[in-house]
C-alpha positions in Angstrom: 70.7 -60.7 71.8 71.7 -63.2 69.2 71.1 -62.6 65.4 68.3 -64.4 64.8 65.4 -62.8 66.9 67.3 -59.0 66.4 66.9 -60.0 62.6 62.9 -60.8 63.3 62.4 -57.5 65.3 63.8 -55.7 62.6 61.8 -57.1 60.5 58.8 -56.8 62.4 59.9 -53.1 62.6 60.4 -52.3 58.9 56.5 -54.3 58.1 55.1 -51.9 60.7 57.0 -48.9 58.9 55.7 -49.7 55.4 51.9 -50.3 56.7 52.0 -46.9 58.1 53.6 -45.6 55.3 50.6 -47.4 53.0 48.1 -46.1 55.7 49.1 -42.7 55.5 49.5 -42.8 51.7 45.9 -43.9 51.4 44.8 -41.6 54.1 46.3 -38.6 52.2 44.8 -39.8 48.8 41.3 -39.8 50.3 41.9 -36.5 52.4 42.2 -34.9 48.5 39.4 -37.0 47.1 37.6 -35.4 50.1 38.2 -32.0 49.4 37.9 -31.9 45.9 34.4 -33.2 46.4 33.7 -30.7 48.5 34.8 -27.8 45.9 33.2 -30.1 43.2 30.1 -29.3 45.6 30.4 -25.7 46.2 31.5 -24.5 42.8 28.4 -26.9 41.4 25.6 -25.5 44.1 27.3 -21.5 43.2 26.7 -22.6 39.3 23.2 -23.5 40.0 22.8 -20.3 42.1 24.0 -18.1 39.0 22.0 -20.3 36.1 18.8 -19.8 38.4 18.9 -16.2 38.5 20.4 -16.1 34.8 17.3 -17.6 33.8 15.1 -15.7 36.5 16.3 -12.5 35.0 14.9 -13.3 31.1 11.8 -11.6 30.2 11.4 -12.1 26.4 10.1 -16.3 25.9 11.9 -16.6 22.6 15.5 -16.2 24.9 14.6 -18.8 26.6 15.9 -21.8 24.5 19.1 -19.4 24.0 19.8 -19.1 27.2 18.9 -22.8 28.6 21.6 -23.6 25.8 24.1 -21.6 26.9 23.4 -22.7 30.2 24.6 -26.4 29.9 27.6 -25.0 28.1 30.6 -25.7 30.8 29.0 -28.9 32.0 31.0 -31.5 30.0 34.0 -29.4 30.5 33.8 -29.5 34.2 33.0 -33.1 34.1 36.0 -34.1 32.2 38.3 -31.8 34.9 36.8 -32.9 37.6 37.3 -36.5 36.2 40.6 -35.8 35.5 41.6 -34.2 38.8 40.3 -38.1 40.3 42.3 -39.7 38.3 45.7 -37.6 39.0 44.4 -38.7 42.4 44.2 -42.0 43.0 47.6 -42.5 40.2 49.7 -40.7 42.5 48.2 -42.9 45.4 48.7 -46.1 43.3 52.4 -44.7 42.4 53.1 -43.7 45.9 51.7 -47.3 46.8 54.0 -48.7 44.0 57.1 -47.5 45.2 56.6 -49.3 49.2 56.0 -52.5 47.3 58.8 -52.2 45.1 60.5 -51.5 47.6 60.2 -54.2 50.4 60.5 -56.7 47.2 63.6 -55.0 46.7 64.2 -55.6 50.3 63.0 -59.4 50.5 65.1 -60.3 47.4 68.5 -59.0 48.8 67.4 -61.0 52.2 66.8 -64.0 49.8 70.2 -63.5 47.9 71.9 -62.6 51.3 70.4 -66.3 53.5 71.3 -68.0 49.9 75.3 -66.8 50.1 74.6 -68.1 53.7 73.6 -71.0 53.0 76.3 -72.0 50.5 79.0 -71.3 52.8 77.9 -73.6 55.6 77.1 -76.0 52.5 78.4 -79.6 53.1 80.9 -80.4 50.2 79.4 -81.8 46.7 76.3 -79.4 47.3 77.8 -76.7 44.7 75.2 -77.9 42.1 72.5 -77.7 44.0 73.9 -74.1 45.0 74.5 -73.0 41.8 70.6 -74.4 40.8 69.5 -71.8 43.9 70.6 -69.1 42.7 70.3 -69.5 39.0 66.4 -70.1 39.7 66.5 -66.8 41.9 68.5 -64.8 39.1 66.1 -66.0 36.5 62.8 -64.8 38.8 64.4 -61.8 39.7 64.7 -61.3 36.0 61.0 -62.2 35.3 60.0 -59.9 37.8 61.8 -57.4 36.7 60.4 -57.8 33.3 57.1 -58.0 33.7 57.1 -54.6 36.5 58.7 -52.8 33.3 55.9 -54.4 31.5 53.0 -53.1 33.4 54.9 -49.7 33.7 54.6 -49.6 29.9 50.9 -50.5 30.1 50.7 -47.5 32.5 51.8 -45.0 30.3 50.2 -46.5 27.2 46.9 -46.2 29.2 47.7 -42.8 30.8 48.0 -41.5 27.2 45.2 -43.2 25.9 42.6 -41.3 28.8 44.2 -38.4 27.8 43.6 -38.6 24.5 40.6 -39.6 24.6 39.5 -37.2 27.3 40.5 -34.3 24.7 38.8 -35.6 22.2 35.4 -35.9 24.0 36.0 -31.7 25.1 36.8 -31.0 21.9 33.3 -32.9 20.5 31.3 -31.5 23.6 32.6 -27.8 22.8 31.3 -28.2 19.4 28.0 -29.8 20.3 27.1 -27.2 22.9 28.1 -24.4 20.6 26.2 -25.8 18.0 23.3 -26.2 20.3 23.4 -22.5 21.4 23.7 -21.3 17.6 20.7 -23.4 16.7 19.1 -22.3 19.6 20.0 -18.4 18.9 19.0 -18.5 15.4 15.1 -20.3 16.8 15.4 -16.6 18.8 16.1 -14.7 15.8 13.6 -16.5 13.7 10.8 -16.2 16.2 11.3 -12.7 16.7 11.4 -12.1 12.7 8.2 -14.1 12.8 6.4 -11.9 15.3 7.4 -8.9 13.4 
């Protein structure tokens, strides 16, 4: 078998390799998405079981703006970790997915590099220049591509941090509303009762 088609088929073979390896990445990504829905699902319908008879169980009307307040109490909270499991989620996906591309550019630019050495051997004589312009353009998008995948790596991490600073801020404020909602509605109990008395 001469070079040239074993060189195809193993390209042909290393395309089908990444695809699966992108398939199954995905595949694996939305398998978790799956199942955290479903917990997402169960621990919400078990929460509404528990509120239901939490509030079934009250007998005295002026607890009943007490307990409806404490009620919504770990709402935000599970919000924001449900949210934040999604997003650890699809970023390892997207970093998994980063890696295969990287990697078969990677690949492409040594076979680049590698058909350009090639090429300048079996060059006709006086062709040095136009050689030399080859692989200086090559070097220089290598470079640019290099740069700007540092670049949106940066980015990355500037955003990562962001979200999570911004997702502990909005627990922090939503702890303090809803325990400032349950005091407010606590002390309406107490001052209905003193009322009645």
């Amino acid at each position: 078998m001469s070079a040239i088609p074993q060189q195809i088929a193993d390209r042909q073979k290393d395309a089908l390799e990444t695809l699966l390896a992108v398939q199954n990445s995905v595949f694996a990504g939305f398998e978790k998405l799956v199942d955290l829905n479903l917990k997402a699902t169960r621990a919400a319908l078990d929460d509404a079981a528990a509120k239901s008879k939490k509030l079934a169980a009250v007998k005295d009307p002026q607890e009943v703006s007490a307990v409806t307040a404490s009620l919504v109490q770990a709402s935000p909270e599970q919000a924001l970790a449900y949210g934040k499991q999604v997003y650890d989620i699809i970023s390892g996906v997207q970093g998994e997915l980063t890696k295969l591309v990287e990697a078969r550019i990677a690949d492409n630019q040594k076979l680049v590099a590698d058909a350009i050495d090639q090429i300048s051997k079996n060059a006709p004589a006086g062709s040095e220049s136009a050689v030399a312009l080859i692989k200086s353009s090559l070097a220089t998008a290598n470079n640019a591509y290099d740069s700007l995948t540092k670049a949106a790596k940066q980015a990355a991490e500037v955003t990562e941090s962001n979200l999570n600073a911004a997702a502990s801020a909005t627990a922090r404020a939503a702890a303090e509303a809803t325990e400032a909602a349950v005091n407010a509605a606590k002390s309406t109990a107490r001052s209905a009762a003193a009322a009645r008395k």
